[in-house]
Phi, psi and omega in degrees: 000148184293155164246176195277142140329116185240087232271009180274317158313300177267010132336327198250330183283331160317295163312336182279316162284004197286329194293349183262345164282315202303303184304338175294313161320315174256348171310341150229068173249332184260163206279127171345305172241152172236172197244139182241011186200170212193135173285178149334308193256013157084052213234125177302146186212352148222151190224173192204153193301158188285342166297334200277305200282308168246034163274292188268356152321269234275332186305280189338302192318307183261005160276339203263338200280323188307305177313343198258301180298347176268346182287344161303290184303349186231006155336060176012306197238037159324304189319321189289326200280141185309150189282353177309298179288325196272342176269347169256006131305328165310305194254009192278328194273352168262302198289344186283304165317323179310299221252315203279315185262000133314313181299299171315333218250309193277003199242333166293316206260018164056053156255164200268104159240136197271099177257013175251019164259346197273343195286320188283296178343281205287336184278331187278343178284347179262359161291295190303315151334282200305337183273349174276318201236019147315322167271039183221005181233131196265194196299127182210201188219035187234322181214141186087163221266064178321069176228165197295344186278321188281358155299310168274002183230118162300317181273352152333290178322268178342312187252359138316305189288323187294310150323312177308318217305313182278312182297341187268327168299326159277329187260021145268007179261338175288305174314332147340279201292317182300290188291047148230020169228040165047017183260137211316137184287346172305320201288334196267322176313307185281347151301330179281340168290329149319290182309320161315272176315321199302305194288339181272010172291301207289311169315322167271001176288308188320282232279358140319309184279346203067035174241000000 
């Protein structure tokens, strides 16, 4: 049997490569090295030869997307996971690719882009998605908080996620609020270790209680 063409995939895997026209367009306008990672205060702290940036950037983007997107798709219990969460699983690593490497590329050629607000910006907002429709998603193995208690228990799963779901919707509204208030990436490290831990303390109190 034939199989179907899976014309999303390569839509989204296109996209991930769309950032290699812009950089050929501009390869010599930009500097032998570029800076590909940036602190807090948004002060470049690495940098990689400018072939690395614009090649293997956009490459890396779509090996992580491909991987990622067949691990959906090929999920067992794919049917559980919300369709929301399962099309932003699809598209977050093209549209990130869309934004983040363009960003790199116009922040080499020394225009003032505040990347240490755009970063925190775009990470709280996929928080915030993902912590809204956490309770609309049921048990897979792919997307949501994947530990053997909430894997082996539904209802484990359920009032996990559910819990989660409002704590990641507040602490991407903080992270949000927080980067245009300047705040120290420890503090975002640490909330997001909050967002982690918190629901996997509680998925092991449940499976403690026997749920």
């Amino acid at each position: 049997m034939k199989r179907k063409t899976d014309m999303t995939l390569i839509t989204t895997t296109l996209i991930c490569l769309l950032p290699i026209v812009l950089a050929l367009v501009l390869y010599n306008k930009l500097p032998n090295q570029i800076a590909i990672h940036w602190n807090y205060a948004g002060t470049p702290d690495n940098f990689a030869p400018k072939a690395i940036a614009v090649w293997g950037l956009p490459i890396l983007m779509a090996g992580i997307h491909i991987f990622s997107y067949l691990m959906i798709q090929n999920d067992p219990k794919k049917a559980n996971v919300s369709s929301v969460l399962k099309q932003l699983g699809k598209w977050i690593i093209p549209v990130m690719s869309l934004i983040l490497i363009p960003v790199t590329l116009f922040k080499a050629m020394g225009y003032n882009i505040p990347i240490q607000i755009l970063v925190p910006v775009i990470l709280g907002v996929i928080i915030i998605i993902f912590g809204n429709y956490f309770p609309k998603c049921k048990q897979n193995y792919t997307v949501g908080i994947k530990l053997s208690w909430t894997l082996n228990s539904k209802e484990n799963w359920n009032k996990t996620h559910h819990m989660a779901g409002y704590l990641w919707v507040i602490g991407g509204i903080c992270i949000v609020v927080g980067s245009f208030l300047n705040m120290n990436w420890l503090l975002i490290i640490l909330i997001v270790a909050v967002l982690v831990g918190v629901p996997i303390m509680y998925s092991y109190s449940l499976y403690k209680k026997g749920i």
